[in-house]
C-alpha positions in Angstrom: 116.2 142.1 105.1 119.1 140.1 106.1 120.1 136.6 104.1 120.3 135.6 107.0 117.3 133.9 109.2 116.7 135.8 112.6 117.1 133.8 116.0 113.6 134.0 116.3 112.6 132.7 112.8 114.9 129.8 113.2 113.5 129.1 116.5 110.0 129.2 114.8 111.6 127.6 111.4 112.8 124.7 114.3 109.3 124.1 115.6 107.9 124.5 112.2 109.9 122.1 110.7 109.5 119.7 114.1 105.3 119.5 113.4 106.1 119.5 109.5 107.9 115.6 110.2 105.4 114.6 112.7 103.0 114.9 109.5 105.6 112.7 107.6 105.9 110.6 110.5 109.2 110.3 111.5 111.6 113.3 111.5 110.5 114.9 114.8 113.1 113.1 116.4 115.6 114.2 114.3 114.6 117.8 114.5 114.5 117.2 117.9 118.1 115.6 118.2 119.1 118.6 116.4 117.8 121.1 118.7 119.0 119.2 121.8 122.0 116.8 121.4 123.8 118.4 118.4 124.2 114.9 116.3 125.7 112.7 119.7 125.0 109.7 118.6 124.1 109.5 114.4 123.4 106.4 112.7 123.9 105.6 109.2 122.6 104.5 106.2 124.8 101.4 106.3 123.4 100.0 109.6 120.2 99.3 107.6 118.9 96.1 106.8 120.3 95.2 103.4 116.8 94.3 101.9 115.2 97.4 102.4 115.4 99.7 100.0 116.8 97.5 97.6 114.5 96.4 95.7 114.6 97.5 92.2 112.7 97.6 88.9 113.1 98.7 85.5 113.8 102.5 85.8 111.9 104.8 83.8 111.5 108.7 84.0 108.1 110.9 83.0 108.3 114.5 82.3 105.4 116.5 84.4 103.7 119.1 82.9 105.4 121.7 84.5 108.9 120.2 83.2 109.6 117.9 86.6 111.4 114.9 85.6 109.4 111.9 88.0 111.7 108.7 88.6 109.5 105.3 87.9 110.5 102.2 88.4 108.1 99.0 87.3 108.1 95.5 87.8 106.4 93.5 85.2 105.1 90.1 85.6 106.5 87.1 84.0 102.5 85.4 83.6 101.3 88.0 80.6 97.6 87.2 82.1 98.9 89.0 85.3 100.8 91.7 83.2 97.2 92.7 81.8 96.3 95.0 85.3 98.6 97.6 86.4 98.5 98.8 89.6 100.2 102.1 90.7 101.4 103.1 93.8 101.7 106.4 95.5 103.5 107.1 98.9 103.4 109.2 101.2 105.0 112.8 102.5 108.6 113.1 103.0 109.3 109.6 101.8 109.8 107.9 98.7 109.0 104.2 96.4 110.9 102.3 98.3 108.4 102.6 101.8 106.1 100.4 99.3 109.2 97.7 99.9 106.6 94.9 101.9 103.9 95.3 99.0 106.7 95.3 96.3 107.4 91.9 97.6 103.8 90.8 98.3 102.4 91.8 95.1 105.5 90.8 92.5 104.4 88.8 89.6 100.2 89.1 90.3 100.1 92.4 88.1 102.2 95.1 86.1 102.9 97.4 89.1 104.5 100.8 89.0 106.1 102.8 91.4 107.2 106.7 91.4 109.0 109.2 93.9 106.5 112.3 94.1 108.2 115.6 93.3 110.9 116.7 95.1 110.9 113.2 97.1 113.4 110.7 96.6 115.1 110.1 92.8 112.6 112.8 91.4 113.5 116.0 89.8 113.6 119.2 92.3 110.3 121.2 91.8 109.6 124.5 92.1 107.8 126.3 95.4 104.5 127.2 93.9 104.0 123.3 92.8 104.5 121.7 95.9 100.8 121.5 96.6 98.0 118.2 95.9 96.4 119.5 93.1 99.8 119.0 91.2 100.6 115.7 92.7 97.1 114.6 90.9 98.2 115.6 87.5 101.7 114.0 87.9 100.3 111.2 89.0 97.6 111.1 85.8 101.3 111.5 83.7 102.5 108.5 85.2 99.6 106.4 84.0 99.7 108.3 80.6 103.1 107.6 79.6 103.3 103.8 81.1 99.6 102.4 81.7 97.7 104.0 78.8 95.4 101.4 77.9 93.9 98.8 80.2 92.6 97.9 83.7 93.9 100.0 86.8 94.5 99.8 90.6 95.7 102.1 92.3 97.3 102.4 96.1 97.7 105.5 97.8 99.0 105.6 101.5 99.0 109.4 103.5 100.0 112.3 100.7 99.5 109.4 98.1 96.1 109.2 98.8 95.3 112.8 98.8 97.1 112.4 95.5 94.6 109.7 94.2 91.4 112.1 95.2 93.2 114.9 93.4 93.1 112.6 90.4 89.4 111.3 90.9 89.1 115.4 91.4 90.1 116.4 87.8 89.6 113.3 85.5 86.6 111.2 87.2 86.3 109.3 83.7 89.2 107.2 84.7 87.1 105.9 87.7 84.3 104.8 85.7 87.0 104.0 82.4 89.8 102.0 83.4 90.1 102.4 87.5 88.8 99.1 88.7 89.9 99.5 92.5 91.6 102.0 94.6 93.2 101.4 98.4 93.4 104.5 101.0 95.9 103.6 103.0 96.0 105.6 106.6 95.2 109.1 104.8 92.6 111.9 104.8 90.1 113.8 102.8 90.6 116.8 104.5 90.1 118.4 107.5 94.1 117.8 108.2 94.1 121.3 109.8 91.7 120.9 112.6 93.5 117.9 113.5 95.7 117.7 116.4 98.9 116.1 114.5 99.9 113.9 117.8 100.7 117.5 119.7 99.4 117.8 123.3 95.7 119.1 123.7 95.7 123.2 122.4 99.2 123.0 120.9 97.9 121.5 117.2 95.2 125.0 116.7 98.5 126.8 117.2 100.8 124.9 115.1 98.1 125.3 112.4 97.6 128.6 113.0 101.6 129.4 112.8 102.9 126.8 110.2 101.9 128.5 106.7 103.8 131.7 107.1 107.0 130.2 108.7 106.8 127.7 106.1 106.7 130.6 103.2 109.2 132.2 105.6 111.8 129.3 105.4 110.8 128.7 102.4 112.2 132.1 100.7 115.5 131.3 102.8 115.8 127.8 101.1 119.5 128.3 101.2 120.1 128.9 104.7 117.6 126.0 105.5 118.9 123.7 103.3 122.7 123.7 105.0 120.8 122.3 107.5 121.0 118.9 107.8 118.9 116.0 109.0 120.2 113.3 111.5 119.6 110.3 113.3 120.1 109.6 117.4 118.3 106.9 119.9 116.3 109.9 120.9 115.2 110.4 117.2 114.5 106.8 117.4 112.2 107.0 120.0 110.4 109.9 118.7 110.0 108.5 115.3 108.6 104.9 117.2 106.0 107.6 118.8 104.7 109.0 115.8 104.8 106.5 113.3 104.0 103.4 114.7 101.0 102.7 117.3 102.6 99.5 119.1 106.3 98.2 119.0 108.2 98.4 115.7 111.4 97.2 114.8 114.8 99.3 115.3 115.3 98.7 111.6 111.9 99.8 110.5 112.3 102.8 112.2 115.4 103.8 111.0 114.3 102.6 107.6 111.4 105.5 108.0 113.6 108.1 109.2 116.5 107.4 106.3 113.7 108.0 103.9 112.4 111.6 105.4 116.4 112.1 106.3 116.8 112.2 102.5 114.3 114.5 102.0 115.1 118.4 101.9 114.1 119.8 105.1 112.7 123.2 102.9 110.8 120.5 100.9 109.2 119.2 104.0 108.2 123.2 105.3 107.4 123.6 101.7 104.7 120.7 101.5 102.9 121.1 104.8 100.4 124.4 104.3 99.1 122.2 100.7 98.5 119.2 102.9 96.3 121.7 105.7 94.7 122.8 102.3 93.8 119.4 101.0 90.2 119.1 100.7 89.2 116.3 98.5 85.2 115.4 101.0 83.2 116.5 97.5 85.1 114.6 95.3 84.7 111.3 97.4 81.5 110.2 95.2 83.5 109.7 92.5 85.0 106.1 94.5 81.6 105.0 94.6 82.2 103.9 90.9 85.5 101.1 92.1 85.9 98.4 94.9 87.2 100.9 97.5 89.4 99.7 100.1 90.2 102.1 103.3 92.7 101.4 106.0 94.0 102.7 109.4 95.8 102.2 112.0 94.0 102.4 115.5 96.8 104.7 116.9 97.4 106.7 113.8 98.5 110.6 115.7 98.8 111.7 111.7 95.5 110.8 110.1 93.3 109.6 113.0 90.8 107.0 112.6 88.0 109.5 112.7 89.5 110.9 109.0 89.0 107.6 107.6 85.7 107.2 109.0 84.4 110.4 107.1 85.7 108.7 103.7 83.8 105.4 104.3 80.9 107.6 105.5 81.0 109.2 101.9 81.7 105.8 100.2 78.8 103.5 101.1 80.3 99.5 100.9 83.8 100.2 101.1 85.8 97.7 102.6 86.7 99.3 105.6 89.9 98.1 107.8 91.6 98.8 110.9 94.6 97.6 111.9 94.8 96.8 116.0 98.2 98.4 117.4 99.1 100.4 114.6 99.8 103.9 113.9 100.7 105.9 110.6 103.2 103.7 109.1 101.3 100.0 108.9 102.6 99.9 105.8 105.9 98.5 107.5 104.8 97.7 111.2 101.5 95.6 109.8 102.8 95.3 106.7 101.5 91.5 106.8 97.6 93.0 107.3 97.8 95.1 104.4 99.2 92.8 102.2 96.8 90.6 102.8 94.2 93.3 102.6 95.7 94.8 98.9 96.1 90.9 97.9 92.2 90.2 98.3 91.3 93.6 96.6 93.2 92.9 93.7 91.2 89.5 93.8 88.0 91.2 93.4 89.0 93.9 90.8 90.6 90.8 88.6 86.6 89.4 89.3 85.4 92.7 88.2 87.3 92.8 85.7 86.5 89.3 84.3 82.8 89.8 84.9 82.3 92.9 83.2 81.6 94.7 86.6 83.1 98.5 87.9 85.0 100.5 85.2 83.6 100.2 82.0 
């Protein structure tokens, strides 16, 4: 077969890759920019806001299991009462530690708090094909809180693919929910079910997109080469597409361009690469296992990624979690309500430090 992809796979690679960043929630528009305005219009890094992104700790690296070097950064309190809880923060699909950047500033100095790009995302070390699925984002995540929060109290915070992380976790070492993990927030995420869920698409176009997207993605996948000569970029179409699918109300231009720097960043292969593990993600059994921490779930009521109706199935599964949802807000309230969940993740780290104090949850 020819190096080369076909017109017909890159056609299909084009679409695939298209539903692939409406998952992320914010690089359809640049796929679509590609497709139909060949770059007119880019806009660059530089015309970001200067405080986003720029917020730094000190930077540490883990080695995975499989040999990935993870980038970590931590910010640790200057109270050493506060420095006794870490809380650990995983983000989402196709962007990186620094879409945490209205939490990071919230949550500075009330606890030890780590952050870490997932593999293949942001600072991280490139990983290989075959360990771009959840079940490996669980472990890396259990070898981030085995090389820097080994001892002690936990929180954790997962929002989208970070969530699916933290159930892959509860998945394969539950002792650390009833140990050390005091309380856990889902931010806008799923337990499964991702396939059968229309992704934002017009009614009948999601059952095909899941029906076609695994074997392109393997497709493009093999031609990582070719694919990754693509490159991703940034229009006022791309703009309004990336308002459309990550936020539910009205966002600001610099929040939206903030989201699709980060997925920008991202390798477009790495995005195909991701998508079939996230269809595959099925975490509903393992949701017993929260029962054990003060759970805190939250959505957006115009999330086109992870609907409401996936949250409601974890809450349904978790009897007396807190459960929130966010008027006007779609898949990224992290920056467009970032005032509600901040408040939200505050008051939850109130109650675990009760918990804690009381000799209630973890052990």
């Amino acid at each position: 077969m020819s190096p080369e992809v076909t017109p017909a796979l890159r056609v299909a690679g084009r679409g695939l890759l298209a539903a692939g960043a409406l998952a992320a929630g914010a690089a359809l528009g640049a796929i679509a920019e590609r497709s139909l305005l060949r770059a007119s219009g880019s806009a660059g890094a530089d015309e970001l806001p200067e405080d986003f992104g720029s917020l730094r700790g000190a930077v540490h690296e883990v080695v995975a299991d499989d040999g990935t070097v993870l980038h970590v950064e931590i910010d640790d309190p200057d109270d050493p009462e506060a420095a006794g809880l870490t809380v650990v923060f995983a983000h989402g699909y196709a962007l990186n530690l620094d879409s945490w950047h209205y939490q990071r500033l919230a949550m500075r100095g009330k606890a030890r708090l780590v952050f870490y790009d997932q593999r293949s995302h942001g600072r991280s070390g490139r990983a290989e094909f075959d360990t771009h699925h959840v079940d490996q984002l669980g472990r890396d995540l259990g070898s981030v809180i085995d090389a820097f929060a080994p001892t002690g109290p936990l929180m954790l915070v997962g929002h989208s693919m970070g969530g699916m992380t933290i159930m892959a976790l509860a998945a394969q070492r539950p002792e650390l929910f009833t140990d050390r993990i005091y309380g856990v927030a889902l931010i806008a995420t799923t337990a499964g079910g991702l396939a059968n869920g229309p992704l934002g698409l017009p009614p009948g176009l999601g059952h095909v997109f899941h029906r076609i997207a695994p074997p392109v993605a393997a497709a493009l996948a093999r031609r990582k080469g070719v694919v990754e000569r693509l490159r991703w970029n940034h229009s006022d179409l791309g703009l309004l597409l990336t308002r459309l699918y990550s936020f539910g109300s009205t966002a600001t231009e610099q929040a939206s361009r903030f989201v699709a720097s980060m997925v920008s960043a991202t390798p477009i292969d790495v995005v195909a690469e991701f998508l079939p593990a996230l269809q595959e993600h099925d975490k509903r059994e393992v949701l017993e296992v929260f029962q054990n921490v003060e759970l805190l779930v939250i959505v957006g009521d115009t999330d086109r990624l992870t609907p409401k109706e996936q949250s409601d199935e974890i809450v349904r599964r978790v009897p007396g979690a807190e459960y929130v949802i966010v008027p006007d807000s779609g898949h990224m309230l992290t920056l467009e309500k970032h005032q509600e969940v901040d408040e939200h993740l505050l008051t939850l780290l109130e109650r675990v430090r009760r918990d804690i104090g009381s000799g209630a949850g973890a052990a």
